[in-house]
VEXDREN-2710 file (C-alpha; in Angstrom, 1 decimal):
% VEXDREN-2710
k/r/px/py/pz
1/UNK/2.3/110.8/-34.6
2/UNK/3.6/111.2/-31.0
3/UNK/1.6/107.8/-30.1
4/UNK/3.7/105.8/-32.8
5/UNK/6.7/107.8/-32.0
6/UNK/6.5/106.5/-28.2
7/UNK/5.6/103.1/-29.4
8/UNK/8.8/103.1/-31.3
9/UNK/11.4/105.1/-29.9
10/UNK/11.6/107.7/-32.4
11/UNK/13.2/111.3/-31.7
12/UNK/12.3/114.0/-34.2
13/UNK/14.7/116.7/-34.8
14/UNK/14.2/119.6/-33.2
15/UNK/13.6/121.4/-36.6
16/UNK/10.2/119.2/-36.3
17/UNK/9.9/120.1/-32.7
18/UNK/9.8/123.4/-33.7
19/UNK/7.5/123.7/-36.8
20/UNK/4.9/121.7/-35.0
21/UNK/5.3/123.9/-31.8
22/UNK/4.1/127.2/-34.2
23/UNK/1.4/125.5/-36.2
24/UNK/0.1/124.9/-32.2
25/UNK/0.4/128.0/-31.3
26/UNK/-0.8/129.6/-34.6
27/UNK/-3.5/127.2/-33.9
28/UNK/-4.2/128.6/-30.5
29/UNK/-4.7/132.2/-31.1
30/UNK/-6.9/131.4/-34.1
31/UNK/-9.1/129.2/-32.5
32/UNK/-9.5/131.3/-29.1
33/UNK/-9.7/134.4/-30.9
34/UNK/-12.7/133.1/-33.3
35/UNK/-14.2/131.2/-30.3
36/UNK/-14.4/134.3/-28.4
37/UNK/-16.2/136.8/-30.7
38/UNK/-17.6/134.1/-32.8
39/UNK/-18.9/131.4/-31.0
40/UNK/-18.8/132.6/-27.4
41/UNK/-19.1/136.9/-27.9
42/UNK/-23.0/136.6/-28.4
43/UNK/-23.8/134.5/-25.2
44/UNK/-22.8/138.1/-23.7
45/UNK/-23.3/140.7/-26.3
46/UNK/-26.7/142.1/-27.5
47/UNK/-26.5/142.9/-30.8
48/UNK/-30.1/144.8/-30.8
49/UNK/-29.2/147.1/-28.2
50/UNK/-26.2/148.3/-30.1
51/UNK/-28.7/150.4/-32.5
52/UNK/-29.1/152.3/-29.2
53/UNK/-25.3/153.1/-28.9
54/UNK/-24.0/156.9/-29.0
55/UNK/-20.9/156.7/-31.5
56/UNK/-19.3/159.5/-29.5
57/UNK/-19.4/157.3/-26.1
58/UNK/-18.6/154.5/-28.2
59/UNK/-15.3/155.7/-29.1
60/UNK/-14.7/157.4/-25.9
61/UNK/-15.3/153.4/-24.5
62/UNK/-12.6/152.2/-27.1
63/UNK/-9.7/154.7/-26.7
64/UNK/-10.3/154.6/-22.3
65/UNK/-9.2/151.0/-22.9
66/UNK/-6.5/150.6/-26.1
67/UNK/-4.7/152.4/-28.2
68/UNK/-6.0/150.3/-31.1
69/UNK/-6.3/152.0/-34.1
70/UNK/-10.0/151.9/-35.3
71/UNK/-11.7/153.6/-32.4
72/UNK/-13.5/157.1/-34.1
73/UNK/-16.8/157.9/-33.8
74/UNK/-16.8/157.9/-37.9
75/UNK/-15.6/154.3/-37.5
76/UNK/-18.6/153.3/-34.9
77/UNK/-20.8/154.9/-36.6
78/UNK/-20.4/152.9/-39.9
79/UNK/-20.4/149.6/-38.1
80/UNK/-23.4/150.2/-36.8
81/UNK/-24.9/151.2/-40.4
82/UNK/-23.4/148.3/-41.6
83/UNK/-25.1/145.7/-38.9
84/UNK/-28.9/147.8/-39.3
85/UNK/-28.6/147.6/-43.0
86/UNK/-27.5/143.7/-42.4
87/UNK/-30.9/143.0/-40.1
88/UNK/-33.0/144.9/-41.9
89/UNK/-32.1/143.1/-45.2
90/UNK/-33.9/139.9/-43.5
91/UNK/-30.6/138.0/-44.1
92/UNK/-30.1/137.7/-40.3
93/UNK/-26.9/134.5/-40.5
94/UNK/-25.3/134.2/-37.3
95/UNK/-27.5/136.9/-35.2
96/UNK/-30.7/135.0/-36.4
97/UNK/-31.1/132.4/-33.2
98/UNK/-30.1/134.9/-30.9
99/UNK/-32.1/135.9/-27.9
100/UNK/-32.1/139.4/-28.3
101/UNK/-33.5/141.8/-25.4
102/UNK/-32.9/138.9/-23.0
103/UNK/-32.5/140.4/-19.2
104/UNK/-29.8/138.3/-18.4
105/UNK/-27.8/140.6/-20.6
106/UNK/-26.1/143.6/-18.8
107/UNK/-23.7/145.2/-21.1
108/UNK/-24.8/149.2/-22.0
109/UNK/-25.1/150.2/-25.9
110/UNK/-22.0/151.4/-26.5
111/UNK/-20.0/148.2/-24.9
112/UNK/-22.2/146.0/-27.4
113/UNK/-21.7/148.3/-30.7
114/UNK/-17.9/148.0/-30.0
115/UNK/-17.8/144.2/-29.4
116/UNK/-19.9/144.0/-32.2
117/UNK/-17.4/146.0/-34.3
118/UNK/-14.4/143.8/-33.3
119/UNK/-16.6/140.8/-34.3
120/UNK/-16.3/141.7/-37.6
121/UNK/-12.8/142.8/-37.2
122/UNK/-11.9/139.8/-35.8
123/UNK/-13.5/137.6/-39.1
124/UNK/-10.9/139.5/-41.1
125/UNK/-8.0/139.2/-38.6
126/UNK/-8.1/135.4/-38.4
127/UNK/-8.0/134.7/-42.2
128/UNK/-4.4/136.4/-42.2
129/UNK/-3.0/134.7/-39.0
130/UNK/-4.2/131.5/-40.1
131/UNK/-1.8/132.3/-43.1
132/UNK/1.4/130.7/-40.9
133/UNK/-0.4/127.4/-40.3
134/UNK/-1.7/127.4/-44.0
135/UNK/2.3/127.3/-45.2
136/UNK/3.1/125.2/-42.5
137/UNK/0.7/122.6/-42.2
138/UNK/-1.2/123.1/-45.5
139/UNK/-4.3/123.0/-43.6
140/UNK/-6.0/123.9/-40.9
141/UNK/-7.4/122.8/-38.8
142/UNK/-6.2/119.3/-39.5
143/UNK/-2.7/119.7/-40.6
144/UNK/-1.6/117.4/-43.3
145/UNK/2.7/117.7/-43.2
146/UNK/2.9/115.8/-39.9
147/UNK/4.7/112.3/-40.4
148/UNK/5.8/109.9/-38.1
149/UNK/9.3/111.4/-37.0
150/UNK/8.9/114.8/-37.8
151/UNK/7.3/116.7/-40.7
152/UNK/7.5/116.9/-44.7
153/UNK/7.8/120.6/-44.5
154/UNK/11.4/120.9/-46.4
155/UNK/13.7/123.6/-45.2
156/UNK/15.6/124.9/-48.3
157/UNK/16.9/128.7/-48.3
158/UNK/17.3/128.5/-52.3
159/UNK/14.0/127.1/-52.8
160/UNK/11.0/128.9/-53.3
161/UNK/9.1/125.9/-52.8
162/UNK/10.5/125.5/-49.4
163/UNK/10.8/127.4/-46.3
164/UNK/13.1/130.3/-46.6
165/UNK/14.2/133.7/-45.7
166/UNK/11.0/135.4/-47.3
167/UNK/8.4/132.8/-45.7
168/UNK/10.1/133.1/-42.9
169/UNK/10.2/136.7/-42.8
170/UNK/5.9/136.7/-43.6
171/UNK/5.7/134.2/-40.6
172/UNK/7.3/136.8/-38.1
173/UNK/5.0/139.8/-40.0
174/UNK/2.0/137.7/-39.1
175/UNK/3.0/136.9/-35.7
176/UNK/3.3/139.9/-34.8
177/UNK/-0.4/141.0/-36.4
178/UNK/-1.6/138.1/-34.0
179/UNK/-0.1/139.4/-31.1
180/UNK/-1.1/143.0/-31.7
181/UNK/-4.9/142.1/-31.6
182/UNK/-5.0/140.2/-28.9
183/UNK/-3.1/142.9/-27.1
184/UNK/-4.7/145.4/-28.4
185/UNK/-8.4/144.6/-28.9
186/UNK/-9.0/140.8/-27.4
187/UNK/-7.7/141.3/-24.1
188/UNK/-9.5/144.9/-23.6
189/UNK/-12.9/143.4/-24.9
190/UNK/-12.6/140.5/-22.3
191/UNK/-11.7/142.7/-19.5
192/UNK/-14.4/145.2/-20.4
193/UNK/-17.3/142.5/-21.0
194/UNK/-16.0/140.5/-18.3
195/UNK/-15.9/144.0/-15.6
196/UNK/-20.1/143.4/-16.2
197/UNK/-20.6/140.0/-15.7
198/UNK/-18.8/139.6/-12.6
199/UNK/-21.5/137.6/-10.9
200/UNK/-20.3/134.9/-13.3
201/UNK/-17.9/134.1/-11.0
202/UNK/-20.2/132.1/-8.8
203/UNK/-21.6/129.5/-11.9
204/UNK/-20.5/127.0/-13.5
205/UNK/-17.7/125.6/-10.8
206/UNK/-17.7/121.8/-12.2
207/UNK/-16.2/118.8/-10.8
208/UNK/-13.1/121.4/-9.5
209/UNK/-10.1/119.0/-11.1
210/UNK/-8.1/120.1/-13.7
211/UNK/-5.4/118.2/-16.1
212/UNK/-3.0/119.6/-18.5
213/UNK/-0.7/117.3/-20.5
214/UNK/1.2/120.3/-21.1
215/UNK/1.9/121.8/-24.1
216/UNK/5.2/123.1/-26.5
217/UNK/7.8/121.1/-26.2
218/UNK/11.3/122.4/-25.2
219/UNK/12.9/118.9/-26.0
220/UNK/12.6/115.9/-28.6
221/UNK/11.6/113.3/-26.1
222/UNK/8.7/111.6/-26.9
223/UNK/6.0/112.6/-24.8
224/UNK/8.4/115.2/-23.2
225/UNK/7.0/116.5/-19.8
226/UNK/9.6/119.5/-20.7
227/UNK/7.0/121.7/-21.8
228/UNK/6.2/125.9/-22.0
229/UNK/2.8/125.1/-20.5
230/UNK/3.4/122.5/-17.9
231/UNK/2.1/119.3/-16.9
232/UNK/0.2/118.6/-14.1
233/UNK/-3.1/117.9/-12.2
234/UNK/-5.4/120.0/-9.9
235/UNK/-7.5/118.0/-7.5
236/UNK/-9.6/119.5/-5.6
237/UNK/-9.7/123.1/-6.9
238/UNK/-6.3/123.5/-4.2
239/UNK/-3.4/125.3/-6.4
240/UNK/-0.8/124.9/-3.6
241/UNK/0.1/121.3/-5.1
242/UNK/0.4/120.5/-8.9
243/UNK/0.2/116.4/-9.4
244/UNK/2.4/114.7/-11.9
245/UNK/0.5/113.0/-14.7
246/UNK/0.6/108.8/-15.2
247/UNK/-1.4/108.3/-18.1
248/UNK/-1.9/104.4/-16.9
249/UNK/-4.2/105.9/-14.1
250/UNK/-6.7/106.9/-17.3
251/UNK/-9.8/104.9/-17.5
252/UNK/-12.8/105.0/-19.0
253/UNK/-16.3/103.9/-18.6
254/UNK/-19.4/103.7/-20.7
255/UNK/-21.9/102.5/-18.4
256/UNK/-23.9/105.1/-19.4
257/UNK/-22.5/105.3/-23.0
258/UNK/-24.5/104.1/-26.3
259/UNK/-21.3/101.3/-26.2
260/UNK/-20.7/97.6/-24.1
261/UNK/-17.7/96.5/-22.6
262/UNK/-17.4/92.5/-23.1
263/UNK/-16.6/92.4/-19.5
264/UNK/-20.2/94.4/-18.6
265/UNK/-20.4/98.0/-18.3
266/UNK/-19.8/98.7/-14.8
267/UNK/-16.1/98.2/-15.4
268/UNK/-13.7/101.0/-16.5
269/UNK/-10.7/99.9/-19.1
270/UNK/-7.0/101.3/-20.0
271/UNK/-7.5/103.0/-23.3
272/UNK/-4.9/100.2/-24.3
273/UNK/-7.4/97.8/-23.7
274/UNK/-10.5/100.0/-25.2
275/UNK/-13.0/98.6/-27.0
276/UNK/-15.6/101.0/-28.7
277/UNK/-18.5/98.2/-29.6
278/UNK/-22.1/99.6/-30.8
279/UNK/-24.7/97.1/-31.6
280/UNK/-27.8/99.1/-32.7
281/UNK/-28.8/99.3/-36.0
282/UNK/-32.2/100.7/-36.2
283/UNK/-33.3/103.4/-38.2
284/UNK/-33.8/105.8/-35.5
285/UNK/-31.3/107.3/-32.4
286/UNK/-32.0/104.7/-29.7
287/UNK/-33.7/106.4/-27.7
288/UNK/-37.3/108.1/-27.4
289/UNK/-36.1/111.0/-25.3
290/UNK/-32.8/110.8/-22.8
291/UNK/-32.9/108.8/-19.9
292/UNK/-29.9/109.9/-18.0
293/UNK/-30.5/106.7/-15.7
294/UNK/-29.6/104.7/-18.6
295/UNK/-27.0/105.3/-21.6
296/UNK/-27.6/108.9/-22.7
297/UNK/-24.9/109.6/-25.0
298/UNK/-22.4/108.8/-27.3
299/UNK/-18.9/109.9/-25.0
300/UNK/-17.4/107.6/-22.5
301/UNK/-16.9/109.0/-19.1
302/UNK/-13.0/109.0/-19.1
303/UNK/-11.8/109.3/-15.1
304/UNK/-8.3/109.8/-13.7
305/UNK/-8.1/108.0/-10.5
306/UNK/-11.9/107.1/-10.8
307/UNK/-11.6/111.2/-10.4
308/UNK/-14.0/113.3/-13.4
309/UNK/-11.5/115.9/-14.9
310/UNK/-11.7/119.4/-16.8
311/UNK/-9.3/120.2/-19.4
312/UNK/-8.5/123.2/-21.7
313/UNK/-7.6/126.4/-21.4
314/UNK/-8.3/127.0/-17.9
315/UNK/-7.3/123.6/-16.7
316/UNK/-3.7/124.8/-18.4
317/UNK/-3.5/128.1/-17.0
318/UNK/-4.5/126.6/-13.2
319/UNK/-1.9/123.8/-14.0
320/UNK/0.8/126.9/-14.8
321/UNK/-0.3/129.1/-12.0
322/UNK/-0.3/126.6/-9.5
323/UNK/3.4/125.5/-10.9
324/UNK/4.9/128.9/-10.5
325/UNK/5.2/129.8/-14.3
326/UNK/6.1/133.4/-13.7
327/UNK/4.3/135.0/-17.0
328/UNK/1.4/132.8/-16.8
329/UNK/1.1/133.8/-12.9
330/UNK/1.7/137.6/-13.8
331/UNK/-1.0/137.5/-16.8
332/UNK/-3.6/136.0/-14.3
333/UNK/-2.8/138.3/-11.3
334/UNK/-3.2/141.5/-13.7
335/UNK/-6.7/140.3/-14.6
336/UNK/-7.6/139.2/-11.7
337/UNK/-6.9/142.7/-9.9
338/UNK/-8.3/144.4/-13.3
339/UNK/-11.4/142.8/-12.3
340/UNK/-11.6/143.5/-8.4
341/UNK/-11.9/139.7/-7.6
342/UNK/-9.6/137.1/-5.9
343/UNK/-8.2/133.9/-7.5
344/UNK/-11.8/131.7/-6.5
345/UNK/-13.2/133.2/-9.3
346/UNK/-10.9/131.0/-11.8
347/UNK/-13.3/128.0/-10.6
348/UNK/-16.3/129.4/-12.9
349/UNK/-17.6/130.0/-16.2
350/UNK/-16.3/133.5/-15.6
351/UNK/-13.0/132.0/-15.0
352/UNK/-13.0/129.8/-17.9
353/UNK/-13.4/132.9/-20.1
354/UNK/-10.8/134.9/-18.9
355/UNK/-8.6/132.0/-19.0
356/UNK/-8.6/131.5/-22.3
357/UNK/-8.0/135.3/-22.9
358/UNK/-4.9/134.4/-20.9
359/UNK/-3.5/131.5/-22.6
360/UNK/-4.2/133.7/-25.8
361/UNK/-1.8/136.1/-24.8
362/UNK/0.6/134.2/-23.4
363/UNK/0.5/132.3/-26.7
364/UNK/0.7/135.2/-28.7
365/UNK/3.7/136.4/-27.0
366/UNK/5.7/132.5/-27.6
367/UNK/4.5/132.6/-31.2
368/UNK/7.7/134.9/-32.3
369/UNK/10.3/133.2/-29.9
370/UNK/9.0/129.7/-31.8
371/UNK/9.9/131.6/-35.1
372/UNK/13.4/132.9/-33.8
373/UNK/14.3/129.4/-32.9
374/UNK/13.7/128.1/-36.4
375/UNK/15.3/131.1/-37.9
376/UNK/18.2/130.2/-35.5
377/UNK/19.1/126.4/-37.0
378/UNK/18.5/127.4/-40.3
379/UNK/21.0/130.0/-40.3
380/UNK/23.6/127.7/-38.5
381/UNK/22.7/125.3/-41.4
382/UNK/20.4/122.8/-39.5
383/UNK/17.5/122.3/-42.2
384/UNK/16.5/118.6/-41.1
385/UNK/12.8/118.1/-40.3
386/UNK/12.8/114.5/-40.1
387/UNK/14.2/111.6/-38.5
388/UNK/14.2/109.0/-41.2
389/UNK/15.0/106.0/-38.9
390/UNK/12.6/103.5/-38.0
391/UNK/10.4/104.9/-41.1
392/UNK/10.5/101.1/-42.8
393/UNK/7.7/98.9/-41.0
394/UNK/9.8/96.2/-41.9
395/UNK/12.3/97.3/-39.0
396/UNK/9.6/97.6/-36.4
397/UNK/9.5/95.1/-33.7
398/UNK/6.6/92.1/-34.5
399/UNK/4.6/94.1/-31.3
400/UNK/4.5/97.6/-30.1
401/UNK/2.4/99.7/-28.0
402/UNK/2.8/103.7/-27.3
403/UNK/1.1/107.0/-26.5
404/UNK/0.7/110.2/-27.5
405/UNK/-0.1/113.5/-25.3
406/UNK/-1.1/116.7/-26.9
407/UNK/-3.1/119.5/-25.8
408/UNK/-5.5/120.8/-28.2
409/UNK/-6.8/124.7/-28.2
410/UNK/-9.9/122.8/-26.3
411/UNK/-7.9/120.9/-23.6
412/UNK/-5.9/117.1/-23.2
413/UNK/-6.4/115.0/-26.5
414/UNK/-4.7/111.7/-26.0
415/UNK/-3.7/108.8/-28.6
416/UNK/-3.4/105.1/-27.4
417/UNK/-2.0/102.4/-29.7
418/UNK/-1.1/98.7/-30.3
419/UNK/1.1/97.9/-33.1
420/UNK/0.9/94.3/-34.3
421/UNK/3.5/93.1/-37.6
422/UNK/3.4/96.2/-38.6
423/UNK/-0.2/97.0/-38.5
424/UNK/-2.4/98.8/-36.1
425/UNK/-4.0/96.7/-33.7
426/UNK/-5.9/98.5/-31.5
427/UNK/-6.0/102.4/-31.0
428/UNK/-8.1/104.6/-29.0
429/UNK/-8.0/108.5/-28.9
430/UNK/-10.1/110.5/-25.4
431/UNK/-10.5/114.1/-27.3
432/UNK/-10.9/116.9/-25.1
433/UNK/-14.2/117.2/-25.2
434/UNK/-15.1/113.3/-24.0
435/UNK/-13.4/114.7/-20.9
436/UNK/-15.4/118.1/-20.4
437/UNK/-19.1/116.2/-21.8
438/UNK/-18.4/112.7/-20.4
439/UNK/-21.4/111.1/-19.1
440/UNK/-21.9/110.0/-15.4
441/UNK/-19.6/107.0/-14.5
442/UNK/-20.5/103.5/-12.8
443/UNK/-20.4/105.5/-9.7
444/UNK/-22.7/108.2/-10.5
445/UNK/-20.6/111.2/-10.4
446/UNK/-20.9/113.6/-13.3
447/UNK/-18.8/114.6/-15.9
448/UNK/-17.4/118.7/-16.0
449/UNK/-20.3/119.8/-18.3
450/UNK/-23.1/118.5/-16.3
451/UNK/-21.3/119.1/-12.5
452/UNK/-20.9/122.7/-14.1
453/UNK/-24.6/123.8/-14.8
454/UNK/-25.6/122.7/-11.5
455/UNK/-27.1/126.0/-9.5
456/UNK/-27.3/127.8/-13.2
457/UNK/-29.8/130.6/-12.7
458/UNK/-32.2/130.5/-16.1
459/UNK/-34.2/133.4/-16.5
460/UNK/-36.2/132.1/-19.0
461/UNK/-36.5/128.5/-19.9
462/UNK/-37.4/128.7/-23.3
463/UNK/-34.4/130.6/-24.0
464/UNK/-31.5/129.7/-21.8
465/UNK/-28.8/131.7/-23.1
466/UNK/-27.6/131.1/-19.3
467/UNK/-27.3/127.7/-19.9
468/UNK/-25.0/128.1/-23.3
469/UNK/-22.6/130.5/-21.2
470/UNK/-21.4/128.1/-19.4
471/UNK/-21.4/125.2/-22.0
472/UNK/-19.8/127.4/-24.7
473/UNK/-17.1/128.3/-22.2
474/UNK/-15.8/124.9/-22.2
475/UNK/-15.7/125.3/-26.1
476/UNK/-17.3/122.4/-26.9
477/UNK/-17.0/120.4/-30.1
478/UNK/-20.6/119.4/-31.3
479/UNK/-22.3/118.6/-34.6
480/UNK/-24.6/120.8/-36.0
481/UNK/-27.2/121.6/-33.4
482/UNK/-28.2/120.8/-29.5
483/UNK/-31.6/120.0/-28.3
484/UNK/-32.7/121.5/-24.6
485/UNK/-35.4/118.7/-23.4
486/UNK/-37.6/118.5/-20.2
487/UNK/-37.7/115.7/-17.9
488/UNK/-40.6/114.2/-20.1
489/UNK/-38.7/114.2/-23.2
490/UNK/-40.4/116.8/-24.3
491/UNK/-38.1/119.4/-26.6
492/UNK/-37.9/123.1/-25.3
493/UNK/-35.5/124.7/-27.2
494/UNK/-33.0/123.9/-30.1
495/UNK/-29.9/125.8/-30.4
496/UNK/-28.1/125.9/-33.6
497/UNK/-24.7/126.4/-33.2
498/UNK/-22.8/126.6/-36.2
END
């Protein structure tokens, strides 16, 4: 939408502004939430061990470090009924690939029985948040009231088929449930997980640039640089200077892509001039194991300034900190002295993982102020939620071209696009994840994923659980499985991850 928007000059109301700036943030809290307990939580936590825990430690753990409300001993105990009855039942699910028993794990009994208990907490937390973005956005996580110019979610206070006081009402109920557990129970798991793995600070560094497109828009400009989280660029892993973002200085590469550039593959190209050409049509992958000398994957290697950069959560929170946003700076400060280590220790895998924890928070607490401001026009009578201009292709000029920035829960998702008599002429999207697991460019250097795992201590090849700490803490987006090979093509490992 915001790519079209820019391409031809549309303002959405603020109304619009406003609905899509909660879906985001609903969106946020959700997705870092889940990705902590659920996709991350096990990288760190052994579920085995927690048969070992004492229930009375357990809750002595819980209530040292929140007030939150299931914390007995009673309560501990029955979770960890509840998981033995679950293993020994032979119907393993999730816990079935994991490397349980693995010495790179550190955390005592008691710590893993109560992460293990807000795991399952958390899998009944997230279907009620997810509630706002569900009347909203009618699903997530690929909303489906977003138009060009605002949204199709009506604003009627006699309708009960449109928002009103009582949706509105259940928005700020569930807002508030969000915030509470992240308060409450996220935040105090990551500080007590994190308080273990402290030597995590040293791994998983990367390529030490950061970008945020900034996120929440304040104003209806397209493309508004106005934002709650703001806009900027790290270079250098130096937080005493923020860079403004020109989205013309985006390139991208696929020299070692499964793609060809007309012009050869050691050039880089605009996304406006992108060109995503794949010739092979055999029946197999083309490749007999990767040769990371040749093409190796299916991402481009997207550079800014010929410069690799990380985005998502942390890239955000670096991009805030090192602009002076004073809650962002006073969230990271309190963890950082929480866990006895100075502000190097954002450049990390360990970093990365608080960072989102931060970002979670901070999220948590905009969510209501989002709802306030809706609340606020409708009760002055401001119920428009789109613009309605410019919606006629007809009106368009015979050419147009625009972009769009947004920042997804997993870091900078940009939209490129060339309208031509009324049609779409060319459009190219670089998703977060292109950025984080780009290749190596026509100049060798190496996208965040692979700079990050350089120096990655692996206990045991065959089950490199250190190795999916620091991928899973970029939150990557992959299809059903990953494949660990040796330099002879030969497969070690495969990780399913779900």
């Amino acid at each position: 939408m915001r790519a079209v928007e820019n391409a031809l000059g549309i303002k959405i109301p603020d109304n619009a502004r406003i609905i899509r700036n909660i879906i985001s943030a609903t969106q946020y809290v959700q997705d870092h939430v889940i990705h902590f307990y659920h996709l991350h939580a096990l990288d760190w936590v052994d579920i085995v061990s927690a048969f070992k825990a004492d229930h009375a430690k357990t809750s002595a753990l819980a209530q040292s470090i929140s007030d939150w409300h299931n914390s007995s001993a009673a309560y501990f105990k029955s979770i960890q009924t509840r998981i033995k009855n679950f293993v020994e039942s032979g119907q393993l699910g999730p816990f079935a690939n994991g490397y349980w028993g693995h010495p790179a794990y550190k955390l005592p009994p008691e710590a893993n029985l109560m992460a293990v208990a807000h795991y399952l907490e958390a899998l009944e937390w997230q279907k009620d948040v997810i509630k706002i973005q569900a009347l909203l956005g009618s699903k997530n996580p690929h909303a489906q009231t977003y138009l060009v110019g605002g949204m199709s979610t009506p604003i009627d206070l006699n309708s009960q088929n449109a928002l009103n006081a009582a949706s509105i009402a259940m928005m700020s109920g569930l807002a508030q449930k969000a915030k509470e557990f992240v308060e409450k129970v996220y935040i105090p798991d990551l500080l007590a997980v994190a308080s273990f793995y402290k030597d995590w600070a040293a791994f998983g560094g990367g390529v030490g640039n950061f970008m945020s497109y900034g996120q929440f828009p304040k104003d209806t400009e397209s493309n508004s640089a106005n934002t709650h989280f703001p806009r900027g660029i790290i270079k250098g892993k130096d937080l005493s200077k923020v860079h403004p973002v020109d989205h013309a200085k985006i390139m991208e590469y696929v020299t070692h892509s499964w793609y060809e550039y007309t012009e050869g593959d050691a050039k880089s190209k605009h996304p406006w001039e992108g060109e995503t050409n794949y010739k092979y049509t055999g029946p197999k992958p083309p490749y007999e194991f990767l040769n990371t000398d040749k093409k190796y994957t299916w991402l481009k290697a997207p550079r800014y300034e010929d410069m690799a950069m990380e985005v998502g959560p942390l890239s955000r929170m670096l991009v805030a900190y090192g602009s002076g946003h004073k809650r962002v700076k006073e969230v990271v400060d309190l963890v950082l002295n929480k866990l006895g280590v100075g502000p190097a220790a954002l450049f990390s895998t360990l970093g990365r993982v608080a960072a989102r924890g931060i970002e979670t928070l901070v999220t948590a607490e905009l969510l209501p102020e989002f709802i306030n401001e809706l609340t606020a026009n409708m009760k002055k009578g401001d119920i428009k939620v789109h613009a309605g201009e410019k919606w006629d292709p007809s009106s368009w000029p015979a050419e147009a071209k625009g972009f769009g920035f947004y920042e997804a829960p997993r870091g900078a998702l940009g939209h490129w696009i060339r309208i031509k008599d009324g049609k779409i002429d060319n459009y190219q999207c670089i998703v977060p994840s292109t950025w984080n697991g780009s290749p190596r460019d026509a100049k060798g250097q190496k996208g965040p994923y692979e700079a990050a795992l350089i120096g990655t201590p692996v206990a045991d090849p065959n089950k490199p659980v250190e190795i999916l700490r620091t991928i899973h803490s970029f939150d990557p987006c992959m299809a059903c499985a990953v494949h660990v090979v040796d330099a002879g093509g030969k497969e070690v490992t495969r990780i399913k991850v779900v």
